[in-house]
C-alpha positions in Angstrom: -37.7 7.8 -67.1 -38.2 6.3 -63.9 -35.8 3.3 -65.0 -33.1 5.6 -65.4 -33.5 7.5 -62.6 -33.3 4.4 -60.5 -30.3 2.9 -62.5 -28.4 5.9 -62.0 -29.2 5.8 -57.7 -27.3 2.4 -58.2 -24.5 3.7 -60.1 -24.0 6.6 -57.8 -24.8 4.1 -54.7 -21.9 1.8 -56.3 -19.5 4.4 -56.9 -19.8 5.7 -53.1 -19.0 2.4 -51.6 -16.1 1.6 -53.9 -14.4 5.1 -53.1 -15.1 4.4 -49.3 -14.1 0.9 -49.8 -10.8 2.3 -51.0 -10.3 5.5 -49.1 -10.6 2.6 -46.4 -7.7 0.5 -48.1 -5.4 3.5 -48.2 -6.3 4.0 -44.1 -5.1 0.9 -43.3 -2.2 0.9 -45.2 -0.8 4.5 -43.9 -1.5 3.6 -40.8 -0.8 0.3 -40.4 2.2 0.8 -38.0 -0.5 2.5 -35.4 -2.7 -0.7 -35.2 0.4 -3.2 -34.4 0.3 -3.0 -30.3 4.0 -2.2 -28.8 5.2 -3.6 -25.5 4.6 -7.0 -24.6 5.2 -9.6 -27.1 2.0 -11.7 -28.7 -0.1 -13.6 -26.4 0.9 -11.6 -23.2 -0.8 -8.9 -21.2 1.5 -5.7 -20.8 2.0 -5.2 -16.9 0.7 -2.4 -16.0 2.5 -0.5 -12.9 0.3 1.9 -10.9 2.5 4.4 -8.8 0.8 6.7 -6.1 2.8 9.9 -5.0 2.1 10.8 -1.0 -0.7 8.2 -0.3 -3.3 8.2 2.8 -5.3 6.3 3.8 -7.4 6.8 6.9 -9.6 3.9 9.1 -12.6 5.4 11.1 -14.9 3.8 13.8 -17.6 6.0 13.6 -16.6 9.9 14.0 -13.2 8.6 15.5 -9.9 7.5 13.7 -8.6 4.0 14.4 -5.6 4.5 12.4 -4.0 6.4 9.4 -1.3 5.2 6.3 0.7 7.6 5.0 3.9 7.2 2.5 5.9 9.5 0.3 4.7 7.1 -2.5 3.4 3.5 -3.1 3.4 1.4 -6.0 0.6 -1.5 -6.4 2.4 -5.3 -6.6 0.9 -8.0 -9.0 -0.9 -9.8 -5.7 -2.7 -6.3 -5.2 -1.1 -5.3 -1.8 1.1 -2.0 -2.0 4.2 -1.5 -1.3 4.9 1.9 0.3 8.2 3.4 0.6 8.8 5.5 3.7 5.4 4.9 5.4 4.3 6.3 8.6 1.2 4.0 10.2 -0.3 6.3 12.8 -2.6 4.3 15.5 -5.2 6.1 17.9 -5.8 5.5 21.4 -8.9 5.7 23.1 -8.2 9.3 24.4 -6.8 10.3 20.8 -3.0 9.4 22.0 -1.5 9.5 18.7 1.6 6.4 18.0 3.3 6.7 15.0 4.9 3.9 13.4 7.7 4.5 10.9 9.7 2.9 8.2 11.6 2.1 5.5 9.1 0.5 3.7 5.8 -1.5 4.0 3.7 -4.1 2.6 -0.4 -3.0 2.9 -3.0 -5.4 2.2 -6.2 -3.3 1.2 -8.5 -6.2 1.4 -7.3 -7.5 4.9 -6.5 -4.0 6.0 -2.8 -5.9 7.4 0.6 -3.7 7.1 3.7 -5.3 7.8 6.6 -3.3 7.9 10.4 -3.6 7.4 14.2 -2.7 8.2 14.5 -0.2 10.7 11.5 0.5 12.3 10.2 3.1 14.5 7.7 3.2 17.1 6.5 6.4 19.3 4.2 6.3 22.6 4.5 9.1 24.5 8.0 9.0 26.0 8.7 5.6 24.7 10.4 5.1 21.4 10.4 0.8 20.6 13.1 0.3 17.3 12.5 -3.4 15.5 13.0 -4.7 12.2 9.5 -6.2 11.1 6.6 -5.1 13.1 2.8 -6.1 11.8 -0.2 -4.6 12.5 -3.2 -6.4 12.1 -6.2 -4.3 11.6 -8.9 -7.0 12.1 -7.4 -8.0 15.6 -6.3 -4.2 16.0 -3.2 -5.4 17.1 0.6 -4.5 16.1 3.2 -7.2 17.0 7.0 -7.5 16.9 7.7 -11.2 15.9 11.4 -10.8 16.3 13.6 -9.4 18.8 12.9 -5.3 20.0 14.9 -2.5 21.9 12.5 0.0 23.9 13.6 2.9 26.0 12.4 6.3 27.7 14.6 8.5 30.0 15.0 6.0 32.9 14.5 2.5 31.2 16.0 0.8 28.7 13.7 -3.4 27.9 14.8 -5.9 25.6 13.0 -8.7 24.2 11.4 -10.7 21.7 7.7 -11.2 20.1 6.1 -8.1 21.3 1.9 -7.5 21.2 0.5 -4.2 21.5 -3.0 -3.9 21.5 -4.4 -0.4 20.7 -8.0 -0.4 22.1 -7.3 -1.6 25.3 -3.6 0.2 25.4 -1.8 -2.5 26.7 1.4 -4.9 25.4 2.7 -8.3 25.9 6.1 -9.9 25.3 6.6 -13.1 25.0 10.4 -13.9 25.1 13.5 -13.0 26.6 12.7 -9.6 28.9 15.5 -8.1 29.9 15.2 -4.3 32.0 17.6 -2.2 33.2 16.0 0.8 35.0 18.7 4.0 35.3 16.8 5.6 37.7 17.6 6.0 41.2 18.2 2.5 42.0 19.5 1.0 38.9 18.0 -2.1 38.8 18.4 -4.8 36.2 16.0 -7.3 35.5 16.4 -10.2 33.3 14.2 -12.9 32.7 
């Protein structure tokens, strides 16, 4: 009795794993067309593209912001920067002065915290407004420069020049090239240099 019982566990045991080994068959087969990857061809990684719609990003000293990134979208490039169409890089003064940077697009290097922008770009400060067509800010130096030429004016000055430094914490600016200044005030003076 107990030999049969025992040979008929195996049967039953047998029976079991040939239906699952063909119920496993049939899977495969149906579905075969679900386990073949689409996209890239064999032996290459798909790109993946990672898009992000109205990004910001915000850098702090303490309770007070240094600076803040903001764009009506970004897209992440293959050497992990982003590229970030209409941005608007807003820098902080030590009295909480706000200068906004704008333009048509920009390059921002999360690890080095760098964002160089390009074509027409806008600068505010106050009653200033400084247009360029590649200005950098270099977070680690805090320090945004204009390596080519520049056009700056307020109500009463107009400066040209080239290679321009601006350096946030201490709210002062350099140029290195080519000043040129015409003052419409009262005496209209023009400078050149």
């Amino acid at each position: 009795m107990k030999r049969r019982v025992w040979r008929g566990i195996k049967w039953a045991s047998l029976g079991v794993s040939a239906i699952s080994l063909m119920l496993a068959v049939v899977l495969v087969v149906t579905h075969e067309d679900a386990l073949t990857p689409t996209g890239a061809p064999s032996g290459m990684k798909p790109k993946q593209e990672v898009e992000i719609e109205n990004p910001v990003i915000v850098e702090r000293k303490g309770p007070r912001i240094v600076w803040s990134l903001n764009a009506s979208r970004a897209r992440q490039l293959r050497n992990g920067h982003m590229l970030m169409m209409k941005p608007t890089l807003t820098l902080y003064t030590r009295h909480q002065k706000s200068i906004p940077i704008q333009g048509a697009v920009a390059e921002f290097d999360p690890k080095t915290k760098h964002v160089i922008f390009k074509r027409h770009v806008v600068m505010h400060y106050e009653t200033w407004k400084l247009e360029c067509a590649e200005l950098i800010y270099d977070s680690m130096r805090d320090e945004a420069s204009v390596p080519g030429s520049f056009v700056a004016s307020n109500p009463s000055l107009t400066a040209k020049g080239k290679h321009l430094i601006l350096r946030r914490d201490i709210e002062r600016l350099w140029v290195k090239e080519g000043i040129w200044i015409k003052d419409r005030g009262l005496l209209g003076l023009e400078i050149k240099r």
